[in-house]
MDAnalysis code that builds the backbone (N, CA, C; Angstrom):
import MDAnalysis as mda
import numpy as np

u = mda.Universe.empty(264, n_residues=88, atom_resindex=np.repeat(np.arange(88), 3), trajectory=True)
u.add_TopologyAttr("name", ["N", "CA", "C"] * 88)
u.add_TopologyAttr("resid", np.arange(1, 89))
u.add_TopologyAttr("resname", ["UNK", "UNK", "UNK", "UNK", "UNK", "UNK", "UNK", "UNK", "UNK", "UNK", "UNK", "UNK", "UNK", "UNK", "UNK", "UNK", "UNK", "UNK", "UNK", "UNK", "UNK", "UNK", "UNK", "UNK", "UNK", "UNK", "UNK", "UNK", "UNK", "UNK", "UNK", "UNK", "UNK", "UNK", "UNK", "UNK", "UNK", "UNK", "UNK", "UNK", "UNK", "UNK", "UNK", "UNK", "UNK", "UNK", "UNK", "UNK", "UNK", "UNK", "UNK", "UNK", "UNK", "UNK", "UNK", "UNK", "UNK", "UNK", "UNK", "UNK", "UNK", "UNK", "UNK", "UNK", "UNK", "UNK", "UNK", "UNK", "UNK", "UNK", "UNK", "UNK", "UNK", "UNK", "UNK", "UNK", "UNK", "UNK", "UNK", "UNK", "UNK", "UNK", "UNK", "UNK", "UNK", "UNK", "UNK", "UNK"])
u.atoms.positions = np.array([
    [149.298, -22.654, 136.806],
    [148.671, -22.505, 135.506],
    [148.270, -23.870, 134.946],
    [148.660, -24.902, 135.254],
    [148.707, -26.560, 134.965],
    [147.361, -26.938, 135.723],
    [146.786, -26.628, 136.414],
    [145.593, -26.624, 137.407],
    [146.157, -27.862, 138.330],
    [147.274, -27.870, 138.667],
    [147.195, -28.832, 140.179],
    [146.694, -28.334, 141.241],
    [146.482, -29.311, 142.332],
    [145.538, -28.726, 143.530],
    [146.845, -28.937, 144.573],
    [147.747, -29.714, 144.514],
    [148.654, -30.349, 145.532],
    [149.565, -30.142, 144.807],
    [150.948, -29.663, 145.659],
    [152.221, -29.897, 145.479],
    [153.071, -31.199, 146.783],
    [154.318, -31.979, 145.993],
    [154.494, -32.631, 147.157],
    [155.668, -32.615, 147.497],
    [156.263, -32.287, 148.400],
    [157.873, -32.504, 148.745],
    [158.862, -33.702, 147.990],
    [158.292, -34.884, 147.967],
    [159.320, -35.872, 147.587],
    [158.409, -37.162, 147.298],
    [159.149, -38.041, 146.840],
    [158.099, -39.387, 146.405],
    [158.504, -40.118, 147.596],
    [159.692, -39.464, 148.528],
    [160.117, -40.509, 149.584],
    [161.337, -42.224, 149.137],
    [161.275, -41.316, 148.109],
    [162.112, -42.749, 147.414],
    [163.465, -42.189, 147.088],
    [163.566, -40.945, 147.352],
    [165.238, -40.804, 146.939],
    [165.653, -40.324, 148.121],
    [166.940, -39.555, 147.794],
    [167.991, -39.749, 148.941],
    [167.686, -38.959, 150.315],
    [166.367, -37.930, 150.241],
    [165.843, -37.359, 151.239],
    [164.926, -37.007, 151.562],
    [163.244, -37.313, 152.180],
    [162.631, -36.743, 152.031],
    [161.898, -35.112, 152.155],
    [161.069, -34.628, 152.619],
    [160.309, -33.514, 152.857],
    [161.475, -32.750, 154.123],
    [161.464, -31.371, 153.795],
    [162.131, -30.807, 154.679],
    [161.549, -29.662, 155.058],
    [161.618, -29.185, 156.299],
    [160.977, -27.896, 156.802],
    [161.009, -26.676, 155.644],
    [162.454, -26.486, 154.889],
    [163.018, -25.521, 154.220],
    [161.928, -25.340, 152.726],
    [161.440, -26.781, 152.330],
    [160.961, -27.358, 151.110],
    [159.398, -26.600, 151.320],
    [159.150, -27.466, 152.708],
    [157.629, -26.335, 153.046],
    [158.123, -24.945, 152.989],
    [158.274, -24.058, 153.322],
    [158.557, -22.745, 153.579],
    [158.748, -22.146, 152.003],
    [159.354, -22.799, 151.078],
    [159.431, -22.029, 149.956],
    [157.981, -22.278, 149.265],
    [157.779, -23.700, 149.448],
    [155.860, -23.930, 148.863],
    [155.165, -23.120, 149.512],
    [155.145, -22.651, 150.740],
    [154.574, -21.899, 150.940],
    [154.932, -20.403, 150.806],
    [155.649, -19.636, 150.282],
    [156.053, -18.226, 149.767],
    [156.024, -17.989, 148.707],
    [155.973, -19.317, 147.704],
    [155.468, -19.479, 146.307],
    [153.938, -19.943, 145.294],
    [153.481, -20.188, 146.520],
    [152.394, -20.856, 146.048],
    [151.382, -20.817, 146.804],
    [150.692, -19.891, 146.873],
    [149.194, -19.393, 147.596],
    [148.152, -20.195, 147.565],
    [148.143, -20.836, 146.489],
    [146.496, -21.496, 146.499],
    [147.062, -22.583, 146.166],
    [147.791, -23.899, 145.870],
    [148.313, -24.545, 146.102],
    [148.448, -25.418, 147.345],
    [147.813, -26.406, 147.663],
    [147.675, -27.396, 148.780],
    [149.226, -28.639, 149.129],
    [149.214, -28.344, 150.357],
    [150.851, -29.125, 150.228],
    [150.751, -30.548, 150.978],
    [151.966, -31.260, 149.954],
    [152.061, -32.852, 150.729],
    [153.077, -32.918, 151.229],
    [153.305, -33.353, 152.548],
    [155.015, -33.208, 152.647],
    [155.340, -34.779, 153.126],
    [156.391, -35.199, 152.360],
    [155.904, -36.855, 152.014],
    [157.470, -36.808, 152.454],
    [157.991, -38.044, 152.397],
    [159.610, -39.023, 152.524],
    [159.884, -38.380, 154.038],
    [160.439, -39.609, 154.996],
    [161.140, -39.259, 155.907],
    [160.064, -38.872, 157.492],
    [158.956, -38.606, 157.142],
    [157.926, -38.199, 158.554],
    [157.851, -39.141, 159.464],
    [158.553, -39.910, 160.186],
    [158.272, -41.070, 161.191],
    [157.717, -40.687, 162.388],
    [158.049, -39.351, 162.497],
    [157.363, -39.467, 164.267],
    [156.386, -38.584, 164.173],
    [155.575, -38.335, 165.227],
    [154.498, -37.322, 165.534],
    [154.814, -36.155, 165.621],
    [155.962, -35.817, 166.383],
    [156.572, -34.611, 166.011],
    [156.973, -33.931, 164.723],
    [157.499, -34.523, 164.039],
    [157.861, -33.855, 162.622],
    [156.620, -33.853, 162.188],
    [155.878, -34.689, 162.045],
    [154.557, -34.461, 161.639],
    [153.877, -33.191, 161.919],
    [153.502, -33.068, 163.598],
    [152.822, -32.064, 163.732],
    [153.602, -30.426, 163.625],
    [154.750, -30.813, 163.223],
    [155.596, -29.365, 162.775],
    [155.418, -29.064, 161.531],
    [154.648, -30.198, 160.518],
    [154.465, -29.769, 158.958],
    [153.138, -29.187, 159.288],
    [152.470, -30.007, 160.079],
    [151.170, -29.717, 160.493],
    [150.867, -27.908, 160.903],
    [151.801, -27.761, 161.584],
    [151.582, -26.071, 162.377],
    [152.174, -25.439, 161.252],
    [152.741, -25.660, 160.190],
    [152.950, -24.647, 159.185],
    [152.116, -24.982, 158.280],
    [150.724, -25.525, 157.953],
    [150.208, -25.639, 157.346],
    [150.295, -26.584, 156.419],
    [150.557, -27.663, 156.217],
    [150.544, -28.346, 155.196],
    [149.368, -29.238, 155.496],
    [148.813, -29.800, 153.963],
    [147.472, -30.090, 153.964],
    [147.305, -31.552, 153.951],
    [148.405, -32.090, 154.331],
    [148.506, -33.705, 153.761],
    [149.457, -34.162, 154.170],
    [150.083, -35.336, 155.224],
    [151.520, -36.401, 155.235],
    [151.693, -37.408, 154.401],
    [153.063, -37.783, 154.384],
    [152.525, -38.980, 153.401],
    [154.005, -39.642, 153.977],
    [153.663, -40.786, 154.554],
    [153.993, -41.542, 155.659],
    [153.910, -43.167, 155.241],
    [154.833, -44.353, 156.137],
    [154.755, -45.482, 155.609],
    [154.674, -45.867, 157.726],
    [154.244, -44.709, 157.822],
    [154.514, -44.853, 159.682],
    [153.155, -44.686, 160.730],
    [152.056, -44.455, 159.236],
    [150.888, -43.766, 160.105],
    [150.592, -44.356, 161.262],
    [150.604, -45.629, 161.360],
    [150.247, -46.571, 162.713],
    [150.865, -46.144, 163.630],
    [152.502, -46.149, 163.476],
    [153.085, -45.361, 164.507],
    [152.755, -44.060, 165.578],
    [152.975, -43.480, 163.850],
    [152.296, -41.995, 164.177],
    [151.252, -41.732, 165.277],
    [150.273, -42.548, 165.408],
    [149.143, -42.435, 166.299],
    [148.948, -43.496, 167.247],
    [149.668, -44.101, 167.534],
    [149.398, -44.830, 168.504],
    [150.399, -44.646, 169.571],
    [149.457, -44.517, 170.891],
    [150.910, -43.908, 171.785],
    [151.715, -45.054, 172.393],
    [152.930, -44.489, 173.154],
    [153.968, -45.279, 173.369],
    [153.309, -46.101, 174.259],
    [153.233, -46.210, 175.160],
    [152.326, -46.641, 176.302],
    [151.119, -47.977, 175.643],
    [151.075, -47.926, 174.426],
    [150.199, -48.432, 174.031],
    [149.878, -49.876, 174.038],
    [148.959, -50.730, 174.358],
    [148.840, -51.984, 174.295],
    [148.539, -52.898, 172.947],
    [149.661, -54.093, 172.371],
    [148.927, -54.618, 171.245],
    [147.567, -54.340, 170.860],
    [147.215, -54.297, 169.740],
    [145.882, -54.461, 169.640],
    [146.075, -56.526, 169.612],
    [145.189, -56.944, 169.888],
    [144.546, -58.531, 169.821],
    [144.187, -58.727, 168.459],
    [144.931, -60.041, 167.785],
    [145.392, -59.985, 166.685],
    [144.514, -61.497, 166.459],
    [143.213, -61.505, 166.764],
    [142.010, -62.670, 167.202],
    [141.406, -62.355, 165.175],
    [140.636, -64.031, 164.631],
    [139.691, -63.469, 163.243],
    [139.129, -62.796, 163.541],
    [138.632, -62.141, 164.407],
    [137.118, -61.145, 164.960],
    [137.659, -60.189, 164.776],
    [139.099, -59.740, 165.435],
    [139.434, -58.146, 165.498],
    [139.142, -57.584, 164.493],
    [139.313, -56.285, 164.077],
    [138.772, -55.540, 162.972],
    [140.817, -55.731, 162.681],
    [141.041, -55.514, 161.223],
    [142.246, -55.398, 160.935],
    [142.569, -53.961, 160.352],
    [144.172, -54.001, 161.053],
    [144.319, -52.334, 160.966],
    [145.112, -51.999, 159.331],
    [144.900, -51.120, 159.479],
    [145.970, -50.571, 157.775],
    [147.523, -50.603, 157.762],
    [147.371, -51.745, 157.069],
    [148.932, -52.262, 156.671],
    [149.638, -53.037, 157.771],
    [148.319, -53.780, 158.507],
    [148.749, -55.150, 158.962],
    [148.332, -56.027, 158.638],
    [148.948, -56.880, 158.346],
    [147.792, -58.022, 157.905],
    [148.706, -59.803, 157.972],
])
């Protein structure tokens, strides 16, 4: 009734973030309501498990992680390179 578009699990700043349980009631309560599920998402997995239940948004201090695979080679840290988000 407040006209929000997003609800969010947590600010990630207190003692726990976003939990599977937290989605599941946003979603049995709130139909049109878009979800963030924020504090605590470090890996790709938990991620893509908020992901397969629908949530519309992460909110992460890990995204780099998140997507870059293990296997992965530095990026080259040259003035030319392009610089990535939240390295610097």
């Amino acid at each position: 009734m407040a006209g929000a578009d997003f609800i969010k699990t947590s600010t990630g700043m207190g003692t726990r973030g976003a939990s599977i349980e937290d989605v599941k009631i946003f979603k049995e309560n709130s139909n049109r309501l878009k979800i963030k599920a924020a504090g605590g998402v470090r890996d790709i997995e938990t991620a893509n498990k908020y992901i397969e239940m629908g949530v519309d948004r992460i909110g992460t201090s890990s995204g780099i992680s998140l997507v870059q695979k293990k296997e992965s080679v530095p990026v080259p840290q040259s003035k030319d390179a392009p610089k990535q988000a939240g390295v610097y």
